[in-house]
N, C-alpha and C positions, 0 to 999 in steps of 0.2 A: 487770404482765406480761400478754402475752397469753392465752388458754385458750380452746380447740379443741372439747376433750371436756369437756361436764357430764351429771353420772350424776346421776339421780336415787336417794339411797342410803340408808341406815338405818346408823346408826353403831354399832361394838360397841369391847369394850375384853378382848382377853384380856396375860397378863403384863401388866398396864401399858402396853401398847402398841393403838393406836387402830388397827381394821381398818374396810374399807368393804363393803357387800352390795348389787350394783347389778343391776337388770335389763337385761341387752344384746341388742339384736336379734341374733338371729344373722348377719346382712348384713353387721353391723360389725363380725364376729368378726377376716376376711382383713387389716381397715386395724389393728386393736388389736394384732394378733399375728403378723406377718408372716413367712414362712419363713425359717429360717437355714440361706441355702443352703451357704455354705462351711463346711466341717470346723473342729469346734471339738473337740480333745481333754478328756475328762470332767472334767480338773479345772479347766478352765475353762469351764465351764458348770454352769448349775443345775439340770439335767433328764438322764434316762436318755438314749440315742440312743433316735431313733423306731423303733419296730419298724411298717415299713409292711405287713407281711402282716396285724397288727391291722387298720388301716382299713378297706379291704373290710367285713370282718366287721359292726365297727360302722355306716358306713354303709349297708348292708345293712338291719340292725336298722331303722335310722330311716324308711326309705323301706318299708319290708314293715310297717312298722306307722305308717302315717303318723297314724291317728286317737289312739294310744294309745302310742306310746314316751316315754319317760321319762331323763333323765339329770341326774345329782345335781352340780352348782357345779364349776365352774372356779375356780382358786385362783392369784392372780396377784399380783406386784410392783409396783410402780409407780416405775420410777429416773430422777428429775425431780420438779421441782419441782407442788405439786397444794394445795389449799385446800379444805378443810369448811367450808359457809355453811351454818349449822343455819335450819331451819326457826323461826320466832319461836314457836310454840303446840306444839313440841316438839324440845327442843335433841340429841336424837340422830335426827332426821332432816333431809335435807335435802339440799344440791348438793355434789357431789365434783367439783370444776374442777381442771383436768388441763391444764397445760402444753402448746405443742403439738411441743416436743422432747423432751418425756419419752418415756422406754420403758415398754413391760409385757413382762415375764417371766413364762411358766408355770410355775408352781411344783407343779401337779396339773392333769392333766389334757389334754395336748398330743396326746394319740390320739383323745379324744374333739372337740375342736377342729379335729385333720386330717379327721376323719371329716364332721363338721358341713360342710367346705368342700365335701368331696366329695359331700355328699348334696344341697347347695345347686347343682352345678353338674347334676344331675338334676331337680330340681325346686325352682326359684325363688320356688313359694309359701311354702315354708318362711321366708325374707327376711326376712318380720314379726312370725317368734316368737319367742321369748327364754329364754337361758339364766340363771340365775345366777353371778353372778363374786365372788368375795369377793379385796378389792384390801387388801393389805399396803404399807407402806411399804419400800421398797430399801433395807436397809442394808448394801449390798454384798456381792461373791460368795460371799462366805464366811456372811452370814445368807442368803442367798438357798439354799444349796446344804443348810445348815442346816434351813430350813422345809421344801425338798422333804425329807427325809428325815425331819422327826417328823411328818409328814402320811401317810407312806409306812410306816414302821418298825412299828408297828403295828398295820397293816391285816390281817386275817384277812379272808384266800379265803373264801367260802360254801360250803359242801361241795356236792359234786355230788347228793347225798340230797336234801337239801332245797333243792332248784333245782329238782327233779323234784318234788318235793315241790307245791310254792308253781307251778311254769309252766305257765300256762293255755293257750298258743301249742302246747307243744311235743306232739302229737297220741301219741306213744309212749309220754310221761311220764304224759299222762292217761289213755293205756288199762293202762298198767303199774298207777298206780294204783288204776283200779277193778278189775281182774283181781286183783291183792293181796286188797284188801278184802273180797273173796270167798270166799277160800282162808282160813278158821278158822286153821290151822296157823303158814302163812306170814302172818298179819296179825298173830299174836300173837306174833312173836318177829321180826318186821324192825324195825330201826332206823330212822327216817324221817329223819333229822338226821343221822348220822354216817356218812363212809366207809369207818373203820378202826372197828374194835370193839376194847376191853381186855377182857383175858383173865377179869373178873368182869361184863363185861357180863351185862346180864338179857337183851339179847338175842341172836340168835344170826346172822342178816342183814343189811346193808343192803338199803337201795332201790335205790341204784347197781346194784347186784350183779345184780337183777332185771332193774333197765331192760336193761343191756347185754345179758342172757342173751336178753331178749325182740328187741331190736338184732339179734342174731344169729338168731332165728326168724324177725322179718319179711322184715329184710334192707329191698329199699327197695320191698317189694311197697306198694298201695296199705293206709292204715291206718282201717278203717272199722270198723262194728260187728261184724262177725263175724270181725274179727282179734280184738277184746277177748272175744269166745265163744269162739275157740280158745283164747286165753290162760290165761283162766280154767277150760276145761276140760281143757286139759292141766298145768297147776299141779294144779290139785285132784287129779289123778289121780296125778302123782306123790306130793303128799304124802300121801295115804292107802295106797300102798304103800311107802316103804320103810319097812321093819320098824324102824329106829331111830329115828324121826319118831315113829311111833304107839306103842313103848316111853318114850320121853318125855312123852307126852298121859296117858297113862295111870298115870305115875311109876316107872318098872320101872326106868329109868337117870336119873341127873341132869345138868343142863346140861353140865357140867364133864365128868361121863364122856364125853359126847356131842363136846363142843369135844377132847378129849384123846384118846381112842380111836378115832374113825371120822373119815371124810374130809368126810358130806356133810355137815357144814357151813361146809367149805372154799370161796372162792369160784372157783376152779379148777375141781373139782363143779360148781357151779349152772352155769359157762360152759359144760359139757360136757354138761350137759342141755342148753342153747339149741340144742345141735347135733345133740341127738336131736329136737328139738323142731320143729329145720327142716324133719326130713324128714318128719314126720306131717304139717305145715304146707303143705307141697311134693307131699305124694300124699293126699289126701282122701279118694281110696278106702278106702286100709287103714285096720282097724277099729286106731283109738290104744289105745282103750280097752283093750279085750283084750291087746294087745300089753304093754303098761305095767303090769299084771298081773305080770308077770316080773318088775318090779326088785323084787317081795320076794325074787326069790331069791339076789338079788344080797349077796354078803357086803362090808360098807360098813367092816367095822375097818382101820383100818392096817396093821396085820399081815396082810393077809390079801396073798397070792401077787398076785392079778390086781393090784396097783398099784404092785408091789416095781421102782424105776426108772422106773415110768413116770410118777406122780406122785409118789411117798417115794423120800429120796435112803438112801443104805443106813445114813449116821447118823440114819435117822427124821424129817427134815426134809422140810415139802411141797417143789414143785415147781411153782411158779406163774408158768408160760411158756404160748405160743400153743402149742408142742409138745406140752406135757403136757396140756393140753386137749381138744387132738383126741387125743391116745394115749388118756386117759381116757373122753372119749365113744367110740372103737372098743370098748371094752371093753363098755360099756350099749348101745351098738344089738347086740352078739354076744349079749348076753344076751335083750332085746326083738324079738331076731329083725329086723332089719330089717336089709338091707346097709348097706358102707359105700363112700364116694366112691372115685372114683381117686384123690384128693390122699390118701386115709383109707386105701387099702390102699397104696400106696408110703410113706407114714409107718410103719404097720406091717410091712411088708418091711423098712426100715432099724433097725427098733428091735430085731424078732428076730434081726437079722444082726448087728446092735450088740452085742447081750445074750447070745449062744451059749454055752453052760457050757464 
């Protein structure tokens, strides 16, 4: 028979069944894989529908970081006819010969393949670099629909902690980071890995919880080193006043009364500091320091009046909405003294007019 494509490949063996691992330029990604323009309903197909508002994104990626992006194997079919000619001085390497009527089906990875197209039709130096492809044999729609799914079934998301964690690009996550590391308080009790905390966690943060809270102080001002000087000097300032922070450093309350009884360590809280945090951020002038001085007087337990509805629901349940957030930061700029927006006092108009006895 004819053959068209030969891969240079490395042979493997999982269940019993022979897969191939080949270098492809990325040029010959459009001729391997070509668009399936007409509508195919899902059970006759081996892949999600494309979700094309991903693309951008990733193409993006590629072309912003041309020296240093990274993308992990494409995972494909092969339906037609194809031959393994091993190498003589090592029988699992060698040529993958490829029919030149066969097909390839993506079985992982068709977002990252539209994306590559589109990053190539930007810059065509990309042409001569290569992705890996790990090639399956076809054994029909039904194994095909089969592999996408124990390729997929199992995949665990990375949390958004520890993306912030680990991301050297992303300039907010890095200053978040050292601004944390700073803060005794806040360094000893955020979670770097985790977005959700169980209720025996040791500790009492995420990093998520931060970045955003910070998200909302910078906003898209420019992010340089004396954004991470404020950061750090207004975290520090918070935690050394609220009074239940420095009751816990000192062991006067324990984690658990702390998680059970008071709000701030709610992540509704920390959002509504980022929003007290804009505005010291936004007027330079006022002295923060002094100001923030106040939230010791603030009363942080649940029970206490100032949160009755605005973030606890009346059966004692938080309230973890964009509403209760700023309801709860009007409450700490009243206390820290500092106004609030117009979006912040017509919020507050509808809630006293909501809430009338």
């Amino acid at each position: 028979m004819d053959f068209v494509y030969k891969f240079p490949v490395v042979k493997g063996v999982q269940s019993e069944r022979e897969y191939y691992i080949a270098m492809v330029p990325l040029k010959m990604i459009s001729r391997l894989f070509p668009d399936e323009e007409e509508y195919v309903p899902p059970e006759y197909r081996a892949q999600r529908k494309l979700n094309t508002s991903r693309i951008p994104i990733i193409s993006r990626y590629i072309l912003d970081n041309r020296n240093n992006y990274v993308f992990s194997a494409l995972a494909a079919s092969i339906d037609g006819t194809f031959s393994f000619i091993p190498n003589k001085n090592n029988k699992d390497t060698g040529i993958l010969e490829v029919s030149m009527d066969a097909r390839f089906l993506i079985n992982d990875g068709q977002h990252r393949k539209a994306a590559i197209l589109e990053a190539l039709s930007e810059d065509e130096s990309l042409e001569s670099e290569t992705i890996s492809v790990v090639f399956f044999e076809d054994k029909g729609l039904e194994r095909s629909q089969q592999i996408f799914t124990d390729l997929n079934k199992h995949a665990v998301k990375t949390s958004n902690s520890i993306s912030e964690l680990y991301d050297s690009r992303d300039e907010l996550a890095i200053i978040t980071r050292n601004s944390i590391a700073k803060v005794d308080f806040l360094n000893a009790y955020i979670d770097k890995e985790k977005d959700i905390l169980g209720k025996y966690s040791s500790n009492l943060f995420t990093l998520n919880n931060f970045y955003r809270a910070n998200r909302r102080i910078l906003k898209k001002n420019q992010i340089d080193q004396e954004s991470e000087e404020f950061l750090t000097l207004f975290w520090y300032n918070v935690a050394i006043n609220v009074i239940p922070w420095k009751e816990l450093q000192k062991k006067e309350i324990s984690k658990k009364d702390l998680r059970e009884n008071y709000i701030i360590t709610q992540s509704v809280v920390i959002q509504a500091l980022g929003r007290v945090g804009e505005y010291f951020y936004n007027n330079p002038e006022i002295d923060m320091v002094k100001n923030l001085i106040e939230l010791k007087t603030i009363n942080w337990k649940r029970t206490a009046k100032d949160w009755r509805l605005r973030i606890i629901r009346p059966n004692g349940r938080i309230i973890a909405n964009e509403n209760a957030t700023i309801l709860t930061s009007n409450i700490i700029k009243q206390y820290v003294g500092i106004p609030l927006t117009a979006d912040e006092e017509e919020k507050e108009k509808q809630f006293i007019q909501n809430n009338k006895a």
